[in-house]
N, C-alpha and C positions, 0 to 999 in steps of 0.2 A: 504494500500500500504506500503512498505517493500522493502529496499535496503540494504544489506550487503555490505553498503561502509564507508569511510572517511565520519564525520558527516555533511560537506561542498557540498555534493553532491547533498542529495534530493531536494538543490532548483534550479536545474539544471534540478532534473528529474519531467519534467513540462509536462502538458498534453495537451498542448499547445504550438506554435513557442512564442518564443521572438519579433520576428517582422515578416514585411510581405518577402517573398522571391521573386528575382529577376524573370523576366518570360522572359526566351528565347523563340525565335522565328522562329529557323531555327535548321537542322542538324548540318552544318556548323560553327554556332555560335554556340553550345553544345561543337564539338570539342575545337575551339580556348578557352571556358573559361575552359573545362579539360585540356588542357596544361598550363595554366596561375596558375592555381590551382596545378598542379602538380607539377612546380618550386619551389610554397612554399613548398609545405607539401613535398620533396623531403631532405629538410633544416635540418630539425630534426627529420628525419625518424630513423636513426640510435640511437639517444639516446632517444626517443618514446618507439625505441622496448627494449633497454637496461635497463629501468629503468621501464619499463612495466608502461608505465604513457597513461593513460585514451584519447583518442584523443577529448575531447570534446571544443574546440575551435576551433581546425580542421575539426570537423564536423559541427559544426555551419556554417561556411563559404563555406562548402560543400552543406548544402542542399539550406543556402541562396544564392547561386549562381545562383540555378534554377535547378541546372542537375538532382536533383529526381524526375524533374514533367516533363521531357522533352519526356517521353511514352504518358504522356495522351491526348487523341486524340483530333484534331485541332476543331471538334464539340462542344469540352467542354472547348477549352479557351488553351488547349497543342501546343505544339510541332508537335506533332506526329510523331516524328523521328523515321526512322529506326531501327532496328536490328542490321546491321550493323552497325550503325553508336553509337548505346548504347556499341555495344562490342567494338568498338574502345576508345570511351569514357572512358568503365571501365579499358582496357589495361592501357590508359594511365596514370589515375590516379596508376594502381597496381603496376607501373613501379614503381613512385614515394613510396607507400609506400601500398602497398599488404592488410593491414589490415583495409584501408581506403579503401580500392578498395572492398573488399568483404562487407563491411556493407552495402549497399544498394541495395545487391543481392536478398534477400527475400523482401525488399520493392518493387522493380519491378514484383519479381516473384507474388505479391497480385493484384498489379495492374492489370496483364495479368488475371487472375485467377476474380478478377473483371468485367474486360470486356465480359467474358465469363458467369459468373453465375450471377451478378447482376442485378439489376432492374435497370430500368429509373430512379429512386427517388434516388437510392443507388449511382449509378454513379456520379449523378450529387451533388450530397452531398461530397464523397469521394473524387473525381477528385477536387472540387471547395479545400478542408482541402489542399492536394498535393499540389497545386499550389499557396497557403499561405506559405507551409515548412513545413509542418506535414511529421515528418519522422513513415514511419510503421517498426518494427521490423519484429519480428519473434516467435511464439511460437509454432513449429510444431513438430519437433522430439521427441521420446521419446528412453532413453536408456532402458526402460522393452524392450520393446514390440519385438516379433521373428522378426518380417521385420519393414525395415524402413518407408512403407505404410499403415502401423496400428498400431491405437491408443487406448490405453486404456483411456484415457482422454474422460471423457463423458459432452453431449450437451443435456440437458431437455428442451422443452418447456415448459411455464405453462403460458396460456393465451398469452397476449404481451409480454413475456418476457423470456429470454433465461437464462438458470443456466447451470453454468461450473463447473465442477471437474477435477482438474488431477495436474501432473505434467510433466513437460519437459523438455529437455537436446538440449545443443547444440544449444541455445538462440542468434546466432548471432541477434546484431542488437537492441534488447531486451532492453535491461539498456538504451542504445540512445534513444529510442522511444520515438515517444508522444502518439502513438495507438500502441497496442500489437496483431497482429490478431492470433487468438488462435486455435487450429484447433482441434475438437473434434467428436466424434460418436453420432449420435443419438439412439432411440431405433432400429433398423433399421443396424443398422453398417455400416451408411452412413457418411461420414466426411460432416462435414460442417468449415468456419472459421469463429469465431467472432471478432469485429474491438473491441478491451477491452482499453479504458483511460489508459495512462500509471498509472493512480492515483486511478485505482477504489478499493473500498472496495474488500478484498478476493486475488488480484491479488501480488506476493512477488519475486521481481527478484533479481538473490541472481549471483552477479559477483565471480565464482566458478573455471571460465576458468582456469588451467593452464597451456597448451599446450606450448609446446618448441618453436612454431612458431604460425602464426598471433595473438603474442602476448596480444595486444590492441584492439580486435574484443569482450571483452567480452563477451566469447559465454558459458554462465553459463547455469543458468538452472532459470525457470519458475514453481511458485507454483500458481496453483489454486484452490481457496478454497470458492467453493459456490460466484463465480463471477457473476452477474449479469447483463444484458445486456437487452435492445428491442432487438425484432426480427428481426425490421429494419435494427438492425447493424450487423448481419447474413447473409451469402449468402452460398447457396449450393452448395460446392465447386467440390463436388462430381459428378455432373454436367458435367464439364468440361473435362469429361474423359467419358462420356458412347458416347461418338462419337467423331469423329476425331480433334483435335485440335492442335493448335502449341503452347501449355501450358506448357509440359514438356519439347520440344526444347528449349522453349526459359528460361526456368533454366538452363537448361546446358549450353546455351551458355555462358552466364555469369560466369560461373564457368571457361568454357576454356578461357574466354578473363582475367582473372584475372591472371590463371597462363601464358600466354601469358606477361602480363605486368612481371610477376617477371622475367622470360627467359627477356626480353628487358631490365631493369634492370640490371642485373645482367651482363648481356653481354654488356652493359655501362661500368661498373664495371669493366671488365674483359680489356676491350682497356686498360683503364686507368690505373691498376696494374700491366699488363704484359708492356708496358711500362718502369713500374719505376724498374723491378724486375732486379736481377743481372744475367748476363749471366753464365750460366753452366760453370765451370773448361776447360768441354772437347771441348767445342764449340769454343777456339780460336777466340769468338767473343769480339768486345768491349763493345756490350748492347745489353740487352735480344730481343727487335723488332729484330734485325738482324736473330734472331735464326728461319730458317725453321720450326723446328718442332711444336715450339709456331705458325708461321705462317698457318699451314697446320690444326693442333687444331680450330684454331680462325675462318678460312675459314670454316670449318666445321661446326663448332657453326654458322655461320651465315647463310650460305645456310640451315640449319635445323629450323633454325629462320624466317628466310623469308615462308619458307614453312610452317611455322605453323602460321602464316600473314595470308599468301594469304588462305588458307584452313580456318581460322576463318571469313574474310571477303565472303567467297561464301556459309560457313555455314550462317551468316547472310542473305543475300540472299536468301538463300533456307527458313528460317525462316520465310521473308519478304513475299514469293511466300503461304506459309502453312498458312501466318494471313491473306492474302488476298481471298483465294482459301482454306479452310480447307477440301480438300478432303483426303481420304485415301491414296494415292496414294506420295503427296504434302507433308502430314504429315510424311511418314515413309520416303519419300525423307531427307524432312529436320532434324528427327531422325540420319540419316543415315548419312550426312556430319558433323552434331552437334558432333556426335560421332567419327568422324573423324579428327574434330580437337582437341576433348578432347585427342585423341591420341596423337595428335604430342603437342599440349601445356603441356601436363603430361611430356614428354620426353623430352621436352627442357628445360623443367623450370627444373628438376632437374640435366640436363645434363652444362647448362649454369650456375647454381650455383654449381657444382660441380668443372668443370674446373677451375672459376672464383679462387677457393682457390690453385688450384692447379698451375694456370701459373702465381699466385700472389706470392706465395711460403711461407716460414714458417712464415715472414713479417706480410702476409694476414690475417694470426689469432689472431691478436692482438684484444682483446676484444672490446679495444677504437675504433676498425674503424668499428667493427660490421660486418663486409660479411659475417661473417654465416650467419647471419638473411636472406638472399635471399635461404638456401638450404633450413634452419629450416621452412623459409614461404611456402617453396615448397611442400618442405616432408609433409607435417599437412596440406595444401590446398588439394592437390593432392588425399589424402584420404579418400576427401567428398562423395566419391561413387568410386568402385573400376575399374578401367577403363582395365582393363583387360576383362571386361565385354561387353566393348563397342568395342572391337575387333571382340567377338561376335557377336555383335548385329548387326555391318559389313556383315561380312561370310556369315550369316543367312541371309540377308536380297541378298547380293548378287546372293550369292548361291542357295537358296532353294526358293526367293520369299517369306520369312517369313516376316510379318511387325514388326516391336519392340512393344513391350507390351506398351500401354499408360497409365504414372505416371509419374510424377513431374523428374523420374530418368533418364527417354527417354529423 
């Protein structure tokens, strides 16, 4: 094991929690300890992202909180909270501080992908780690490869035990971890994921990120080099897509509740500076609230806000309806609105961090106060899958009765 960081790190990157994690019990209680949570890590969000400083205390108290076990299902000792209520969850932390909000997106996304393709023995193994505070990362992307569905990263059996080769890009989640689950091909060019120690022989996570925006997600990359694993710790993830499931909805949804949180953010942001700003020369006013035109803006932004609310809460739902009922039908439904609100969370979060500088005025660009970080978090969130696609994937489905292709993108 292998970390390209400050020499103080690797006893941090442990392959195991520090202690045991809080175990909520309800939806409801999810929410109230994501806004409690969200007031803190709100505090120093702006000089987090300014000095590109490592969230790793803030994430400690994130997963001890409970809210990364609050999917797994009430059989195995979880939560079993909604869809909707994990995307409101994650808004509100994203609101707070976007880079915190997205690390726990592919540890949910394993869990679902678990539920789906693992065994009785696997489940109850995993789900039990989760609800101690075992954060999962991520080792799934690769920058070779022609699509973001295939991997060159290869999976051997040999006997009991599994051998990994590859590398990877775009490690959200990664460097945090305490498991790494790895996602690789067999002979076969079937993907599988391995759950890999953050600490095993072979495995080298290399903090690479530099991205303008979600700073502090180091989302570097992943070497593996002859990792070895049981079988046990293998599930066929590949699985989970040769028939209908709400695997791929419920990625994306996470993805739109997150820029969802930056648009709410940012349009916080946005009261409070158009407030302080000074009124225009021509506006004969005495202070900038008076000015219509700022008013008419704001209104806008916020009826475009609320509607990318309400449209991520009934994507949930529809999510809710696809894990309960995974028919054909259920699934491209909830494809269908997931992608619907990818549309409007894509277009507010950039729309809401754009204006925020603009009816802040030149004031607002002061380095010290940090508001770019709401466009920068937007812009670089935004482009996890190109959602221009999912206007597509709309049309088609409306139009022609085409179902959306099922992958992790749907």
């Amino acid at each position: 094991m292998s970390t390209a960081l400050s020499p103080d790190l690797p006893a941090q990157t442990r392959a195991a929690p520090l202690r045991a994690a809080q175990v909520i019990g309800s939806g409801s209680e999810a929410i109230e300890v994501a806004q409690r949570l969200a007031a803190d890590f709100a505090r120093e969000a702006a000089a987090r992202d300014r000095e590109r400083r490592l969230p790793w205390a803030e994430l400690e108290r994130f997963s001890d909180s409970g809210l990364w076990a609050i999917t797994v299902p009430k059989a195995y000792g979880g939560a079993g909270v909604s869809y909707r209520t994990l995307s409101e969850v994650i808004a509100t932390v994203s609101a707070a501080d976007s880079s915190l909000g997205q690390l726990p997106q592919n540890h949910f996304g394993v869990l679902s992908n678990l539920a789906l393709t693992g065994s009785e023995a696997q489940k109850r193994a995993y789900y039990a780690k989760v609800l101690q505070g075992y954060r999962f990362g991520n080792a799934f992307s690769e920058a070779r490869s022609q699509y973001v569905t295939t991997f060159q990263t290869q999976i051997r059996f040999e006997g009991d035990t599994a051998v990994l080769n590859g590398e990877k890009a775009y490690c959200t989640g990664a460097l945090f971890a305490h498991i790494v689950p790895v996602a690789g091909v067999d002979e076969h060019d079937r993907p599988h994921i391995a759950f890999v120690p953050r600490d095993a022989s072979g495995l080298s996570v290399i903090d690479s990120w530099d991205g303008f925006g979600q700073r502090i997600t180091a989302s570097g990359q992943v070497r593996i080099e002859g990792v070895r694993v049981p079988t046990s710790a293998v599930i066929p993830a590949w699985k989970a897509y040769e028939q209908p499931t709400a695997d791929g909805p419920i990625s994306q949804i996470i993805q739109a509740a997150v820029d969802t949180g930056i648009a709410r953010g940012a349009f916080a942001e946005t009261l409070r500076v158009a407030r302080l700003a000074r009124p225009w020369v021509d506006s004969g006013l005495e202070h900038a609230w008076q000015d219509p035109l700022a008013q008419a803006l704001i209104g806008e932004l916020a009826w475009r806000l609320h509607a990318a609310e309400a449209v991520l809460q009934r994507a949930g739902e529809a999510v809710d309806d696809a894990v309960a009922e995974p028919s054909e039908a259920r699934v491209a439904q909830a494809s269908v609105i997931v992608g619907q609100a990818k549309v409007l969370s894509t277009e507010i979060a950039l729309q809401a961090s754009s204006r925020l500088l603009e009816l802040g005025g030149t004031r607002s660009v002061s380095a010290s106060q940090g508001l770019d970080r709401f466009w920068r978090n937007a812009r670089t969130h935004t482009l996890h899958d190109p959602v221009r696609w999912k206007y597509h994937l709309v049309g088609n489905r409306l139009l022609n009765g085409i179902a959306p292709p099922r992958h992790a993108w749907n």
